[in-house]
N, C-alpha and C positions, 0 to 999 in steps of 0.2 A: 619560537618563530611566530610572527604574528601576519603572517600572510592572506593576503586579499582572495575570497575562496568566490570563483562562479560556476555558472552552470552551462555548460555548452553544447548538451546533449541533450535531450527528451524521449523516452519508449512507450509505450503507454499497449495493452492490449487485454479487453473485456468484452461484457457484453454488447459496449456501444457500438464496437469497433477496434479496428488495429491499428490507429493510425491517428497520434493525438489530435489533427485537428479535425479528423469524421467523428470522433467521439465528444470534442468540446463543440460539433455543428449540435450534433445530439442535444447537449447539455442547455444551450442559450435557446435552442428551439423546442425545448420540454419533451424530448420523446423519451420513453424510458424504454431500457430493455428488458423489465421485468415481464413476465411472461408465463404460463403454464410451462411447467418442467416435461422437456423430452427427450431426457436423457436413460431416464428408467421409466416404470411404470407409477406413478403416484398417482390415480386415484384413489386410493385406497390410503393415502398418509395424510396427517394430520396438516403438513403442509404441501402446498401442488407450485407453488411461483417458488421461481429465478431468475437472474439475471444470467442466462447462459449463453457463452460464447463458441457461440458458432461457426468456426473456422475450424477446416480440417489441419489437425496437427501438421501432414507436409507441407501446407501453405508456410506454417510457423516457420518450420525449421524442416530443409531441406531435405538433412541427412537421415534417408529413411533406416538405416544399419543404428544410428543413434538410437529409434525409436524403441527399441526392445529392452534397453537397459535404462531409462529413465520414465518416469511417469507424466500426465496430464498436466499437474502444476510447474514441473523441470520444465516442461517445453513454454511454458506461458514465459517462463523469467530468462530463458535463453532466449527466444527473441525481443522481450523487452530490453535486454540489457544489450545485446548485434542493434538493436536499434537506436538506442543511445548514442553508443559509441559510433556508430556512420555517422548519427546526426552530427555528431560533432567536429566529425574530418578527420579527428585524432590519427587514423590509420592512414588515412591517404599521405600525413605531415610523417608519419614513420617514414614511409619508403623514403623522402628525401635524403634522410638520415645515413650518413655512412656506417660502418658493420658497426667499429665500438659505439657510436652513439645505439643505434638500435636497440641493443646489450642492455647498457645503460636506460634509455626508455623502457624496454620492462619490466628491468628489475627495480623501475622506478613508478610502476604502473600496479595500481591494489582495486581490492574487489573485496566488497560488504553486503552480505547480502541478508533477506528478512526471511525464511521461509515458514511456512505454518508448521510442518514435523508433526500432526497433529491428528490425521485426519483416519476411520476406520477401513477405510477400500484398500486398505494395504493387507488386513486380514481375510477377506473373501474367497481368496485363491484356497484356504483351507477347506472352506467350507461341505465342496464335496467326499473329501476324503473324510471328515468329520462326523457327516453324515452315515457313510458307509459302513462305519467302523465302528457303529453304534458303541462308542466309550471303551473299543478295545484297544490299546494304545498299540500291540503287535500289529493289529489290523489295519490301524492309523497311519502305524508306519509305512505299511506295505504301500497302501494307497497313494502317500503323499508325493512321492516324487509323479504319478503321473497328474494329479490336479495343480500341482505348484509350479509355478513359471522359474523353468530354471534362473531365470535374473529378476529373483524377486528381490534377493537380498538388495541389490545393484540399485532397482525399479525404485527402494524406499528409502536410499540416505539421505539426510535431509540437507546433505551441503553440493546434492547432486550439480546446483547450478552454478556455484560459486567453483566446483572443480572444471566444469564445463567451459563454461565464458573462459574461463584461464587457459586453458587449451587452444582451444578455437581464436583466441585473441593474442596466446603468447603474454600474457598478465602475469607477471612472476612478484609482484610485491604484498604488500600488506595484504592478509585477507583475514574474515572473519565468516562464520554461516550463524542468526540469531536470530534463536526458536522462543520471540517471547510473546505469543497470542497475536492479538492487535495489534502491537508496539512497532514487531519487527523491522515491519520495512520504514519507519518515518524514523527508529533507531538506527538502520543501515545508511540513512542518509546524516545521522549527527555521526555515528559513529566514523564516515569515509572524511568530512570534515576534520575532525578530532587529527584523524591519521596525519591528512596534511598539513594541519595546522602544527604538528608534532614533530613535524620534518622524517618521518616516516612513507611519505611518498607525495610526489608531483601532481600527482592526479590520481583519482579514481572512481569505478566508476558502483551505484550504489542500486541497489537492486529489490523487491519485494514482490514475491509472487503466492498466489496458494489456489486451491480448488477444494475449498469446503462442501460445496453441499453435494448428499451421497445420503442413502435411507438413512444408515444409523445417527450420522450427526444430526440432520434434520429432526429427526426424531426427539434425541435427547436436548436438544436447544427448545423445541417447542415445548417438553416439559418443564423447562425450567422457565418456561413464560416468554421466554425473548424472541418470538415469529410470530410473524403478522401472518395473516390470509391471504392479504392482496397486494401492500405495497407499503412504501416507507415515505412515512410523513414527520418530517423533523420537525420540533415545535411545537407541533400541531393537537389543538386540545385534544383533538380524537387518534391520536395515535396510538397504534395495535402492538409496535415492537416492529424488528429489522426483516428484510430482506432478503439471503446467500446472493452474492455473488461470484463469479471466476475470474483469474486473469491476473495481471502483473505489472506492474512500471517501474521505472529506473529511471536514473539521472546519472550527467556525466558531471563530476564536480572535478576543478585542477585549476593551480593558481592564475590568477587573474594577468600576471606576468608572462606567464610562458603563453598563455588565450592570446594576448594580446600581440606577440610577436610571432605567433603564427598565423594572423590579420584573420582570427576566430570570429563566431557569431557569439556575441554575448546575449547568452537569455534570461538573466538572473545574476544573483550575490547573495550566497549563501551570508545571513547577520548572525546566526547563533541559534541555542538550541536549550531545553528544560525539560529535565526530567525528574519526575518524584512517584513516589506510592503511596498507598493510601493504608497500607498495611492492616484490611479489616478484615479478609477472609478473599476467598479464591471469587465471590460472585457480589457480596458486598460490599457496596460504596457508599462513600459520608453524602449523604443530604446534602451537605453545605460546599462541595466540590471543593473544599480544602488541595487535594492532591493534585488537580487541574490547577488550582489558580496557582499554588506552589511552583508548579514547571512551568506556567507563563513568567512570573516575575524573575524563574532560575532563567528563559529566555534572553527578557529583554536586559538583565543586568550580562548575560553572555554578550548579549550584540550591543550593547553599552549602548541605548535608544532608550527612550522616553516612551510610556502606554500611548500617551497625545500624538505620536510620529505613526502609528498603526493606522493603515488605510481601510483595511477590513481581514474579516474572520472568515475562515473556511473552516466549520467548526465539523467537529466530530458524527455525531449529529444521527444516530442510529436508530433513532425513531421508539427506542423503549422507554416508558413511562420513566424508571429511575434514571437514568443514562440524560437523559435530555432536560430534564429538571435541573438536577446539581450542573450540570454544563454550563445552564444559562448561572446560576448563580454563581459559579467560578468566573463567569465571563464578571457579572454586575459585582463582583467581589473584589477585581481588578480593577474596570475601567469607571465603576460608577453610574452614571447618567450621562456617561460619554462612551459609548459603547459604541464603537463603527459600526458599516455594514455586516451582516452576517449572515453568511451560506452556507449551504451545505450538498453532497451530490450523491448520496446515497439509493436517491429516489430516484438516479440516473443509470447506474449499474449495479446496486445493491451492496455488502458488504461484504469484502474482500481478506476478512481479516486480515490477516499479514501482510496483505499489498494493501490497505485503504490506505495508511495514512503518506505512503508514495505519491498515491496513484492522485490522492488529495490536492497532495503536493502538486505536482504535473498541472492541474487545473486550477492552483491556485496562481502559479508563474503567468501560464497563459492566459488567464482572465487579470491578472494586472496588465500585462503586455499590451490587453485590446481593450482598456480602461473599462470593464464592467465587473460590476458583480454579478452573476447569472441569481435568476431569481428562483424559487421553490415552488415547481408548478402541481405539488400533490398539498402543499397548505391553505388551509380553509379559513382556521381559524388559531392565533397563536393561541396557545394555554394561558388562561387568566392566572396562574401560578404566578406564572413570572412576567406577564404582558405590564408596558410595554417593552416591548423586547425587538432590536430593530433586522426580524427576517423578512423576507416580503415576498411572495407568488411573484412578483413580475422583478425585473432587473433591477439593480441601485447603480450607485456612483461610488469609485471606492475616495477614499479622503486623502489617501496617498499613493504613493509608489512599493508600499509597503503590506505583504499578508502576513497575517497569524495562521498557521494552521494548527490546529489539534486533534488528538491521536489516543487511544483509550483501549485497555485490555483486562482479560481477567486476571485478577493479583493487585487490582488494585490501581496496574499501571498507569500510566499519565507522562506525555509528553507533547510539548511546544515548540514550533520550528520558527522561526522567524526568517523571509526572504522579503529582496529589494530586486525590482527589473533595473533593468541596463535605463540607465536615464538619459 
């Protein structure tokens, strides 16, 4: 099946805001919501900024009886993904439906989702009885049922959102939950494509959430050199490394046939998608962005498009010294001295792992949609490595109707999305 795949949904929920266009006023008007962290106590840690999202969980999601059995990052990706799927009407076009069609629409309805499964706040609840028990494991025992949350087991599966959204939505088709670092969520959007392009489902809708920073990951990221102090400057000769971010986006992707006979909003068309590895080690990557440029051109030969038909880049863009180097050269390894526009949003709500390269997505549809590039307002000065190199502090003009975005993880990963707005 070669079917015409769009996007009819949008979710989007971070530090910027909950609500993609408060978060893209955010972005084209430079505010960031990096910020001193207060969610613990970090004076005392090597790093004090995030991008933290400040909305209380019942706002998210309603169901306070929900809240005991799933964690901070489940509730970011359940309402990214309820917001999707409203944006798109999908549920209001059910009810018209009679009973067998209904039936048929969910078992025709799939859910892909990205989640991080990564992060150490799931071990904490031991801690006190750990303590106690000073290494007696009888002692431990004893202890543990009163420090541990009876629904911790529940609180940490990592397909908590993908079981959830399916419930609450009645989604009985394809699904997947994919724990692969950074990659996940801009994977959960090739991989819901894949499905329906497979004839595997009608529609579906793609999801990426997570909530990284917490003392110990902070910690351990700052020793391996990848956090900045203050903030996230992509390109930028004087960049320190990345940012944490919180939060989550989704997209509702479903063929452009059935959008269209249900007189949908088209925000998008999914062209195709690239992925590779770089296969060097778990924190090592090629200098020469070989793995990047490999999943662009696995891209543009998926959406059968020319590098020249590319209106601009929403690049990766994470602000650490290795990471940003080989980027740009995986870009100039492709396009040459015809490089589009290129941005990046990191320095907008920090990095999301598992939800960046979504949430990327999300603002890269909507910035074709309102024909700009948003510009990079923490860059000073591009890095003479790779200068020129075309990012810019103030807004551009994209060349087409068309973004690149790109997506980056440890293991080497490497993936390329390519999308086209409603013309």
């Amino acid at each position: 099946m070669n079917a015409k795949i769009v996007f009819t949904g949008l979710g989007a929920v971070c530090g910027a805001g909950r609500i993609v266009d408060e978060i893209f006023d955010a972005i084209v008007n430079g505010r960031s919501a990096i910020a001193p962290i207060t969610q613990f106590d970090a004076t005392r840690w090597p790093v004090r900024v995030a991008a933290e999202c400040n909305v209380e969980n019942k706002i998210l999601v309603t169901d306070r009886k929900l809240h005991k059995s799933i964690s901070r990052t489940d509730i970011f990706g359940i309402y990214a993904a309820e917001s999707a799927i409203q944006h798109s009407g999908l549920l209001a076009h059910r009810e018209t439906l009679d009973a067998a069609a209904k039936i048929q629409f969910n078992d025709r309805s799939g859910i892909i989702v990205g989640s991080g499964g990564g992060n150490y706040g799931c071990n904490y609840d031991f801690f006190p009885a750990m303590a106690e028990s000073g290494g007696d494991l009888n002692k431990f025992g004893g202890k543990f049922s009163e420090s541990v949350n009876p629904m911790w087991l529940l609180r940490n599966l990592p397909n908590n959102v993908l079981c959830h959204v399916g419930i609450r939505n009645h989604f009985k088709g394809t699904n997947a939950c994919i724990t692969n670092h950074c990659a996940g969520g801009a994977m959960a959007v090739a991989e819901a494509a894949a499905a329906i392009r497979a004839g595997e489902a009608d529609r579906a809708v793609a999801v990426g959430h997570d909530a990284p920073f917490e003392p110990e990951t902070l910690f351990h990221y700052q020793r391996l050199g990848l956090m900045s102090p203050e903030t996230v400057r992509p390109f930028d000769r004087d960049r320190s490394g990345t940012v944490f971010g919180e939060g989550a986006a989704s997209v509702m992707l479903e063929k452009s046939g059935d959008a269209k006979s249900r007189g949908a909003e088209i925000l998008g068309e999914f062209l195709g998608s690239g992925c590779a590895t770089e296969a060097t080690g778990v924190l090592d990557i090629r200098p020469d962005g070989d793995g990047l440029s490999r999943a662009i051109e696995l891209a543009l030969a998926d959406a059968k498009i020319s590098r020249d038909e590319i209106g601009m880049i929403v690049a990766h863009g994470n602000g650490t010294h290795a990471s940003d180097l080989s980027e740009a050269r995986a870009i100039r390894r492709v396009f040459g001295e015809k490089i589009p526009p290129v941005t990046g949003f990191k320095w907008a709500y920090g990095h999301l792992i598992a939800a960046s390269g979504i949430l990327d997505l999300v603002f890269a549809l909507t910035a074709l949609r309102q024909k700009i590039v948003p510009g990079i307002p923490t860059l000073n000065l591009t890095d003479p490595e790779f200068a020129p190199f075309p990012v810019s502090k103030t807004p551009q003009q994209p060349r087409s109707d068309i973004a690149l975005v790109l997506c980056r993880g440890f293991g080497g990963m490497d993936i390329a999305l390519l999308v086209r707005t409603n013309s």
